[in-house]
KEVEX-270833 format. One record per residue (C-alpha): z, y, x; residue number from 1; residue in one letter; chain. Coordinates in Angstrom, 2 decimals, m for minus. Example, Ala and Ser with C-alpha at 12.3 -4.5 7.8 and 13.67 -1.06 7.14 Angstrom:
<nodes>
- zz:yy:xx:i:aa:ch
- 7.80:m4.50:12.30:1:A:A
- 7.14:m1.06:13.67:2:S:A
</nodes>
This chain:
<nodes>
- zz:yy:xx:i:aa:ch
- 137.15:63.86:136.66:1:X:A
- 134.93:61.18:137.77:2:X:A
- 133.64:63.19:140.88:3:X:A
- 136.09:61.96:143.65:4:X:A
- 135.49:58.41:142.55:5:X:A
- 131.40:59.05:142.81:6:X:A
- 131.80:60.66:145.91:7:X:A
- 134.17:57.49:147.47:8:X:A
- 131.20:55.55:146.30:9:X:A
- 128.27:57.42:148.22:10:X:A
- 130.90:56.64:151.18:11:X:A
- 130.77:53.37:150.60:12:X:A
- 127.31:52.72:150.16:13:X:A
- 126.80:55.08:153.72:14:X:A
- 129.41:52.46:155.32:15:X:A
- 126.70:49.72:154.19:16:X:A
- 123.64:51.31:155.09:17:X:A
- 123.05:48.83:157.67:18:X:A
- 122.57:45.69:155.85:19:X:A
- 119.04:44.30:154.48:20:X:A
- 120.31:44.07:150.79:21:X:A
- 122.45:46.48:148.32:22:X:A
- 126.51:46.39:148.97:23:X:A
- 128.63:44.72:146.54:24:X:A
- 131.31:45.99:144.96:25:X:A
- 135.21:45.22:143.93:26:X:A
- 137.04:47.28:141.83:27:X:A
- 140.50:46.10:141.85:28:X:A
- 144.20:47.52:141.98:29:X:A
- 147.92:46.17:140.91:30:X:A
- 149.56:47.65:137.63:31:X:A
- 148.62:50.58:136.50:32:X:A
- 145.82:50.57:139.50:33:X:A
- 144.36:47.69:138.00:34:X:A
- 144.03:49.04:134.72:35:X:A
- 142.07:51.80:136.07:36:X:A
- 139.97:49.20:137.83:37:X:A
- 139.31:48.08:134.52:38:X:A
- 138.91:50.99:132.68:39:X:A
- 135.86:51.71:135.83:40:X:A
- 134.76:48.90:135.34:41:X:A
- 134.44:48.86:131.63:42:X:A
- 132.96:52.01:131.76:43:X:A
- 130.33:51.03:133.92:44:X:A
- 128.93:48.42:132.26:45:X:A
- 128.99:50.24:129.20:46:X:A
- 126.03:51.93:130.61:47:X:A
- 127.36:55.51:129.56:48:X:A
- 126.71:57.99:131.87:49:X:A
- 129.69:60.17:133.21:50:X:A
- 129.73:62.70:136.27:51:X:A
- 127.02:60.60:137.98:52:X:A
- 128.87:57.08:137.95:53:X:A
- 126.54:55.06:136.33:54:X:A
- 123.82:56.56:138.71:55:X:A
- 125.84:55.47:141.85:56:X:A
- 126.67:52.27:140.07:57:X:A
- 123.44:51.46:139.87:58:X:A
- 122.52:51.40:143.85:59:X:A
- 125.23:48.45:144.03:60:X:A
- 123.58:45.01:143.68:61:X:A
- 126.44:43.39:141.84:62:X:A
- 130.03:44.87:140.97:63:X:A
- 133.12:42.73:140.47:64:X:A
- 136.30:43.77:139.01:65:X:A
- 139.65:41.73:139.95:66:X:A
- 142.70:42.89:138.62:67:X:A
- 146.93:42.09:139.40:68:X:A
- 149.31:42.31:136.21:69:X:A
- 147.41:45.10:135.01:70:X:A
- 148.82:46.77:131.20:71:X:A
- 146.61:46.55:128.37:72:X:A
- 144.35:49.05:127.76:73:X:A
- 141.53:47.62:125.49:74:X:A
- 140.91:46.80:122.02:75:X:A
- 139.73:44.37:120.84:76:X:A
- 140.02:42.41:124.18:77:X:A
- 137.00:42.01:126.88:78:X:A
- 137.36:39.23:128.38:79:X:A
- 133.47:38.03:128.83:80:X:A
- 131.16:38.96:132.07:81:X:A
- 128.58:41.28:131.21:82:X:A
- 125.35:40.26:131.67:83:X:A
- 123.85:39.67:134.76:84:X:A
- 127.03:41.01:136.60:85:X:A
- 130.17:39.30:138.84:86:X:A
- 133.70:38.30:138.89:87:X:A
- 135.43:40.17:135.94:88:X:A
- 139.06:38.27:136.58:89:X:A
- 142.87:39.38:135.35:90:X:A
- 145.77:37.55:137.10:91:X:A
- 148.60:37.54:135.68:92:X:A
- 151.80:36.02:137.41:93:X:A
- 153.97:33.71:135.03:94:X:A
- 156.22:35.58:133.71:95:X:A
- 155.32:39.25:134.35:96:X:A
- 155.59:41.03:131.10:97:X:A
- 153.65:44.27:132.14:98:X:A
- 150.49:42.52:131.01:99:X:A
- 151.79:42.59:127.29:100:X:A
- 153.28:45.67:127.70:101:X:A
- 153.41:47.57:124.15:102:X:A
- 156.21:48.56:122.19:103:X:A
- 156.29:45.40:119.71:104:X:A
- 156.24:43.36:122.50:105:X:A
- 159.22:44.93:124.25:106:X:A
- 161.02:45.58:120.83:107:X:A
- 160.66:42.07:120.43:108:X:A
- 161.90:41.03:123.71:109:X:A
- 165.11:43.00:123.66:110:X:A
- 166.01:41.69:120.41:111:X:A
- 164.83:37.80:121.66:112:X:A
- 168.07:38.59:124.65:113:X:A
- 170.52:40.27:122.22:114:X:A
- 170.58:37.49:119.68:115:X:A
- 172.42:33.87:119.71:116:X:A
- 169.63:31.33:120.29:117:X:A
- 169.15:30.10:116.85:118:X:A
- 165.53:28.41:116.75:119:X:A
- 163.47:26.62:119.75:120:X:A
- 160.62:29.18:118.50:121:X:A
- 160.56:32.69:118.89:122:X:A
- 157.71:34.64:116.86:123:X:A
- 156.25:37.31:119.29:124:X:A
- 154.09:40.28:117.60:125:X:A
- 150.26:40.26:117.85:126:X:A
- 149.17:41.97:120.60:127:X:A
- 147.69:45.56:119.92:128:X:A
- 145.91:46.12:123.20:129:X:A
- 144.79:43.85:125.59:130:X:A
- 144.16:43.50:129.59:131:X:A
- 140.46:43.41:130.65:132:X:A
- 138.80:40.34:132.38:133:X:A
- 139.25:36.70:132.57:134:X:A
- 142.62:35.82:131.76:135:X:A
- 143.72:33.59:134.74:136:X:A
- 147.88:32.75:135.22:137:X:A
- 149.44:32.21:138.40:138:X:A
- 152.24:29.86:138.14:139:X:A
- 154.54:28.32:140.44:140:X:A
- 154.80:24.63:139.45:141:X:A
- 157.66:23.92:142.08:142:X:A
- 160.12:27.19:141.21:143:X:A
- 163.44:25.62:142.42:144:X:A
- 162.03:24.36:145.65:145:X:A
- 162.15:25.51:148.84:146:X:A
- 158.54:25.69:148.90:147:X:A
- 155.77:27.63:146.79:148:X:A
- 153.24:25.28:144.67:149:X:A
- 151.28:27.73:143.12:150:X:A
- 147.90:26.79:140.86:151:X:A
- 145.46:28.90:138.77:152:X:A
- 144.87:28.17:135.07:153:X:A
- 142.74:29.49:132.60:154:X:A
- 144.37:30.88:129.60:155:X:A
- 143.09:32.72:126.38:156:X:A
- 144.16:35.72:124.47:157:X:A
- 145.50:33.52:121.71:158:X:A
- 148.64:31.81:125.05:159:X:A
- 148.97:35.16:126.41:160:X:A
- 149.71:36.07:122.73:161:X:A
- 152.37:33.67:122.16:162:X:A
- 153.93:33.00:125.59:163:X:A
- 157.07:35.19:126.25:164:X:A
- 157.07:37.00:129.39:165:X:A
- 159.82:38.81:130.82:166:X:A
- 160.55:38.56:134.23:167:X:A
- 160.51:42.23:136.11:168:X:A
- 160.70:40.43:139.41:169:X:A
- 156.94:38.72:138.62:170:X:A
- 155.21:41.92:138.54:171:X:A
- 155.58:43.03:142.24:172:X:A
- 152.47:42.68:144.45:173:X:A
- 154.31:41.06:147.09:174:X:A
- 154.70:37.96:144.09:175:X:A
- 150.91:38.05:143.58:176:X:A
- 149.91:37.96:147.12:177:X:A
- 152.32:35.09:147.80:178:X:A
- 151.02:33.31:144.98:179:X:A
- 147.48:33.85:146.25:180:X:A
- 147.86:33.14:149.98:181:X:A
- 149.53:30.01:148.73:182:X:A
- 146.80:28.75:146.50:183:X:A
- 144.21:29.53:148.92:184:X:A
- 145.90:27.25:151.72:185:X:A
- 146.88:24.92:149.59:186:X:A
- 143.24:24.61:147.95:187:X:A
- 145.06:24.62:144.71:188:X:A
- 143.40:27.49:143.58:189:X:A
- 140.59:24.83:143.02:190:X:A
- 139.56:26.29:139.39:191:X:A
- 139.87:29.83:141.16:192:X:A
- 137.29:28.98:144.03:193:X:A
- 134.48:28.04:142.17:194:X:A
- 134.59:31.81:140.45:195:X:A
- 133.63:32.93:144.12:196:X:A
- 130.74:33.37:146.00:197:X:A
- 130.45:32.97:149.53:198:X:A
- 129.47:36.45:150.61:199:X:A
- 131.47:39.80:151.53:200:X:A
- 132.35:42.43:149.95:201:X:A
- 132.79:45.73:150.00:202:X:A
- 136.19:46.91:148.64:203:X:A
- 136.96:49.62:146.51:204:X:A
- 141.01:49.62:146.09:205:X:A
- 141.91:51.75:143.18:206:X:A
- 146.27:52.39:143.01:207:X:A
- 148.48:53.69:141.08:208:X:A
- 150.07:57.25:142.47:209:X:A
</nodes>
């Protein structure tokens, strides 16, 4: 199972042969990708081998996983960097329900449209799987404007637990790379920049099918 993936690897490491120091590497992918970014990533650092990927892992100097509204597919939740290793980051666009994606959640949701609006509170069910990394929301703090003002903010399990998200437009990449290019321009992604390093690296792009 894990054999393509090792063998992408030895590519990669081949592409940065040339270099006086190990290659870095960035698992990351949108959706579904990114949960398999995490679930790599995960793995790795678990320090289990499997089909030779914790041997290849092992010739990178530092590995980074970055994910875009990626599902939950943990529990209980990792949110910390391992030891010793990189950026472990989720984004999550405000408003894109695919990162709380169980059936609670969605039972809860259809039931929070079909009803009269009867309380300024609506209980949401505990989350039974989480997404991997650093929780980080991108939100747009000018949405009726002409004009995208975008800025990153830390959250925890516990607001990603109670915030209702619902939005099927907030999920699609083309949403997160706006909201990206914009905070990077903007330098509003200030909270964002100081999570990274000034040094390239080599990409590992893990999608969906």
């Amino acid at each position: 199972m894990m054999a393509p993936v090792v063998e992408a690897l030895y590519h990669v490491l081949l592409q940065g042969a040339s270099v006086n120091q190990p290659p870095e590497l960035l698992l990351t992918g949108h959706s579904a990708g990114g949960a398999i970014a995490g679930f790599l990533f995960a793995h790795i650092k678990s320090r289990c081998q499997w089909d030779g990927l914790l041997d290849i892992s092992k010739k990178f100097l530092r590995i980074h996983c970055i994910t875009f509204g990626a599902p939950p597919i943990t529990f209980p939740a990792i949110t910390h960097v391992f030891s010793g290793l990189g950026l472990f980051l989720a984004f999550i666009n405000d408003h894109d329900s695919v990162p709380r994606a169980d059936s609670k959640y969605f039972d809860s949701l259809t039931e929070l449209y079909l009803s009269p609006v009867t309380k300024s509170r609506w209980d949401l069910p505990p989350l039974s799987a989480f997404s991997v990394g650093r929780l980080v929301v991108l939100r747009d703090r000018n949405p009726n404007g002409a004009e995208v003002d975008v800025t990153a903010i830390d959250i925890s399990v516990r607001d990603l637990e109670e915030t209702v998200l619902g939005n099927p437009a907030a999920h699609k990449m083309v949403v997160y790379l706006e909201r990206i290019e914009c905070c990077i321009k903007s330098w509003k992604i200030c909270n964002l920049m100081r999570w990274l390093p000034n040094y390239w690296y080599i990409v590992c792009v893990l999608v969906p099918l």
